[in-house]
Rosetta silent file (secondary structure, phi, psi, omega in degrees, C-alpha in Angstrom):
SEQUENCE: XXXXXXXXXXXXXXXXXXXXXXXXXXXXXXXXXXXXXXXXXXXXXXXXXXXXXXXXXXXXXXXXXXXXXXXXXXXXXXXXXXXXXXXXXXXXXXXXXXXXXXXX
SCORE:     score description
SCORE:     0.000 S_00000001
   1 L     0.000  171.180 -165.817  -30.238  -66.294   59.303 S_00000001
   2 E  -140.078  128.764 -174.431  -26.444  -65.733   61.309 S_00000001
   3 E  -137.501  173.037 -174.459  -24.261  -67.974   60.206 S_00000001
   4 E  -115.393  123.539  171.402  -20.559  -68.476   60.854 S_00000001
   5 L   -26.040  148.975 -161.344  -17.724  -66.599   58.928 S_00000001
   6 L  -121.906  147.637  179.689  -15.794  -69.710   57.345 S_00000001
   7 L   147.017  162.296  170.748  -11.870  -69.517   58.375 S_00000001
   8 L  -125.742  146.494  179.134   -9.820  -71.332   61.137 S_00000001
   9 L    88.410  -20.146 -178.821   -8.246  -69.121   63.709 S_00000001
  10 L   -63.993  -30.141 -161.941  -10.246  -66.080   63.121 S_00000001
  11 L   115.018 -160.446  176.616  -12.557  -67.261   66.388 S_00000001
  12 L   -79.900  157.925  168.767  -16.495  -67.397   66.334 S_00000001
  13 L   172.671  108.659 -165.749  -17.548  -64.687   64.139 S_00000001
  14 E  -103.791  131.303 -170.482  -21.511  -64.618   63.295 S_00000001
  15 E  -149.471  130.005  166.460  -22.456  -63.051   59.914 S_00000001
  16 E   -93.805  127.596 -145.109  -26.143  -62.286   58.660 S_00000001
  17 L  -147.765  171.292 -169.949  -27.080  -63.640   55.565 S_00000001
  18 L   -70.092  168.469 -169.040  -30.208  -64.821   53.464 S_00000001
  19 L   -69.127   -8.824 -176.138  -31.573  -68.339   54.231 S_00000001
  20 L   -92.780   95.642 -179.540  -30.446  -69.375   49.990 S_00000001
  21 L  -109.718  116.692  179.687  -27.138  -69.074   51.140 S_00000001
  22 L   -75.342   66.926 -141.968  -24.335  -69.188   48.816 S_00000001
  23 H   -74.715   -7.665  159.231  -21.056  -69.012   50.216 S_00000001
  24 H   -55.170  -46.449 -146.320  -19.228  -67.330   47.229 S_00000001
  25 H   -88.864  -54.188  160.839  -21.562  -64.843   46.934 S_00000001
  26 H   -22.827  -44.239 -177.143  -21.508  -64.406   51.064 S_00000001
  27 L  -150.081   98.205 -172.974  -18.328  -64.214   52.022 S_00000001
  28 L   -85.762  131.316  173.087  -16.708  -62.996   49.074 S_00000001
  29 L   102.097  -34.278  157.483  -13.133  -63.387   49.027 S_00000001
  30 L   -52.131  131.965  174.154  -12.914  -65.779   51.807 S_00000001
  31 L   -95.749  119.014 -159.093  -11.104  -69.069   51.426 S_00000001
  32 L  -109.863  108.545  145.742  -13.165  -71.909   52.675 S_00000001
  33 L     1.303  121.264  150.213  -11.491  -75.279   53.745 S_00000001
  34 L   -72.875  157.864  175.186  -12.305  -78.521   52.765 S_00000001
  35 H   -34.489  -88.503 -176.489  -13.250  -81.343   54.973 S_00000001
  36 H   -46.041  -26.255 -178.397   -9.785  -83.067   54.746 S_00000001
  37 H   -89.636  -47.999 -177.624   -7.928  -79.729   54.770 S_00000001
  38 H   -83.894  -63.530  168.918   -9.202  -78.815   58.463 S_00000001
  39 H    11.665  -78.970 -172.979   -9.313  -82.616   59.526 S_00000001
  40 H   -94.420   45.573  133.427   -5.250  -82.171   59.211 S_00000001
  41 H   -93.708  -31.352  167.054   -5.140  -78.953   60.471 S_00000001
  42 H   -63.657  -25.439  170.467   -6.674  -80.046   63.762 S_00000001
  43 L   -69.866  -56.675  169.849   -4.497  -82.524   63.570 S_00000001
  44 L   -47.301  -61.263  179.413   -1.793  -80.238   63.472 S_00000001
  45 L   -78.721    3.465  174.561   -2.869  -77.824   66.341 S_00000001
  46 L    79.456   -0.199 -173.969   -3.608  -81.203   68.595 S_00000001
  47 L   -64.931  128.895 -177.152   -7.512  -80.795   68.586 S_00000001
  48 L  -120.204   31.466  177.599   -8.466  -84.071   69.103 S_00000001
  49 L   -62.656  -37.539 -179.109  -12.892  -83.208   69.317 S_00000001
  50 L   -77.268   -6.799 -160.437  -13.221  -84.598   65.694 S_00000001
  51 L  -122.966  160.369 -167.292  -11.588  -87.853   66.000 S_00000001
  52 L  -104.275 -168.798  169.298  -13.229  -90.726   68.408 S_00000001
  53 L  -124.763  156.370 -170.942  -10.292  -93.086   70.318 S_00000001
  54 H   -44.789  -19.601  175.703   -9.495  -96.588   69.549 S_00000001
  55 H   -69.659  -27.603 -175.525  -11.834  -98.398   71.835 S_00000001
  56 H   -90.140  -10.287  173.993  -14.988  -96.913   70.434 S_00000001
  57 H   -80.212  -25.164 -174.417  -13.555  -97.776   66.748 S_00000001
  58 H   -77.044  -32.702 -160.141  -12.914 -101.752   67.936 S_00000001
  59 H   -92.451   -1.337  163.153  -15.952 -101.873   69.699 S_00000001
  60 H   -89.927    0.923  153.097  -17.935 -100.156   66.501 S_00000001
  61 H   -64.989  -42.009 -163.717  -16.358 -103.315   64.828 S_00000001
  62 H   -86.630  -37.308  170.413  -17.158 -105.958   67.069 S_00000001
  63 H   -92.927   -5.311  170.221  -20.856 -104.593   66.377 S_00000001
  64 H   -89.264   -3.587  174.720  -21.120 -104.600   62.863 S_00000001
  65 H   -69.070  -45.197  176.089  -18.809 -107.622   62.992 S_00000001
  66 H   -77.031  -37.454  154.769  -22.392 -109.146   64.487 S_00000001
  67 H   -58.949  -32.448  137.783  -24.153 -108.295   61.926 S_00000001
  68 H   -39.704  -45.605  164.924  -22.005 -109.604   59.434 S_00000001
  69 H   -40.587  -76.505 -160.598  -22.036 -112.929   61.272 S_00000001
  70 H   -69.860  -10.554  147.704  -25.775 -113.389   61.137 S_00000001
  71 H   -61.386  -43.470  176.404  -25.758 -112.374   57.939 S_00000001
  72 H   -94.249   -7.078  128.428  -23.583 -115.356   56.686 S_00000001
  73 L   -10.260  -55.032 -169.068  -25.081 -117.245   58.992 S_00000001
  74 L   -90.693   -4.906 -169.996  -28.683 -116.823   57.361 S_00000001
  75 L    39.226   25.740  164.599  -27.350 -117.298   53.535 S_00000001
  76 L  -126.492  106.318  156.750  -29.536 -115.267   52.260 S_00000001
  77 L   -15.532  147.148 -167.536  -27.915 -111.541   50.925 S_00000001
  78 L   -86.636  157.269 -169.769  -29.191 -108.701   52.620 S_00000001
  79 L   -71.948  159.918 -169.576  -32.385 -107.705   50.156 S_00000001
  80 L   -92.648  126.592  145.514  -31.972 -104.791   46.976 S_00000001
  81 L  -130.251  175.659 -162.388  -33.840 -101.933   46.730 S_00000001
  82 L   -95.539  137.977  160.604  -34.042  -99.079   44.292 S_00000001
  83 L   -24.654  130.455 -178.400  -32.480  -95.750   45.108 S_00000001
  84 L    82.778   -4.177 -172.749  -34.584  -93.305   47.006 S_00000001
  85 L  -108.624  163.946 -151.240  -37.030  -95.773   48.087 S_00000001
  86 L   -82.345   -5.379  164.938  -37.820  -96.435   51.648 S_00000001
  87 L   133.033 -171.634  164.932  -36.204  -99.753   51.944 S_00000001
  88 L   -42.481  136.100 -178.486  -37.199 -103.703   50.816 S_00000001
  89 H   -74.501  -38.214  151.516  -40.864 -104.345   50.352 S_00000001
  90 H   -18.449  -71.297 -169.995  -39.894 -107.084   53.157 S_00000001
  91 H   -37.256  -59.560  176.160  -39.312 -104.386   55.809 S_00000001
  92 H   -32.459  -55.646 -175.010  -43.245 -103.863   55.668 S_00000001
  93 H   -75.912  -31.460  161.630  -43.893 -107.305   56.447 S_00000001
  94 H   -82.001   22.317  164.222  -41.259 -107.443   59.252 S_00000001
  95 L  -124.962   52.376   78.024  -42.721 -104.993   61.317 S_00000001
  96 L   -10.663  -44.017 -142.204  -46.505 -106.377   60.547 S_00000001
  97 L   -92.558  -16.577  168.622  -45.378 -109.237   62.198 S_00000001
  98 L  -117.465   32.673 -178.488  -44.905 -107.589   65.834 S_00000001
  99 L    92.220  -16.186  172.504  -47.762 -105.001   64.755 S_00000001
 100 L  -114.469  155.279 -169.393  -45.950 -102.224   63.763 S_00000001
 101 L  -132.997  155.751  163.349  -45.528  -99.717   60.486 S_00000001
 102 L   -88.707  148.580 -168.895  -43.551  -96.904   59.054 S_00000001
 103 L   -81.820  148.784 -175.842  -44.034  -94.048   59.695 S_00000001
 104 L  -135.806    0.000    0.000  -43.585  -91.592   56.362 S_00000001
């Protein structure tokens, strides 16, 4: 599979390499970034592609701000379920109730 040489500044640079890909053993000698270490490098160079602008962070407030509401609203805690599992044995019965199932 062609995958892309890890660095900032080098450009685009496509390198073919197996699909269990390891990037030590791949691009030996290369130093690969962390998340937060290019974050504020982009920051640095002005890219501003990674970061959203304040209107779409208030207005992804104002909707989970409605779903908090109707949560304390209903006084009942949103339901538990165990890691890995497909949600609340509830969910089944609320899509029963218009007819519908998940799909797995």
């Amino acid at each position: 599979m062609m995958n892309k040489v890890p660095g900032i500044g080098k450009g685009i640079k496509l390198q073919k390499t197996l699909l269990d890909l390891s990037f030590s053993d791949a691009f030996k000698g290369e130093r690969v970034a962390d998340a937060y270490e290019r974050l504020i490098l982009e920051t640095m160079i002005g890219n501003q592609s990674l970061f959203i602008r304040r209107d779409e962070v208030e207005r992804s407030w104002q909707w989970i701000d409605t779903i908090q509401n109707a949560w304390e609203q209903s006084n009942e805690p949103p339901r538990q379920y165990p890691a890995g599992a497909w949600g609340p044995v509830a969910s089944v019965a609320l899509l029963a109730r218009d007819g519908r199932e998940w799909e797995e």
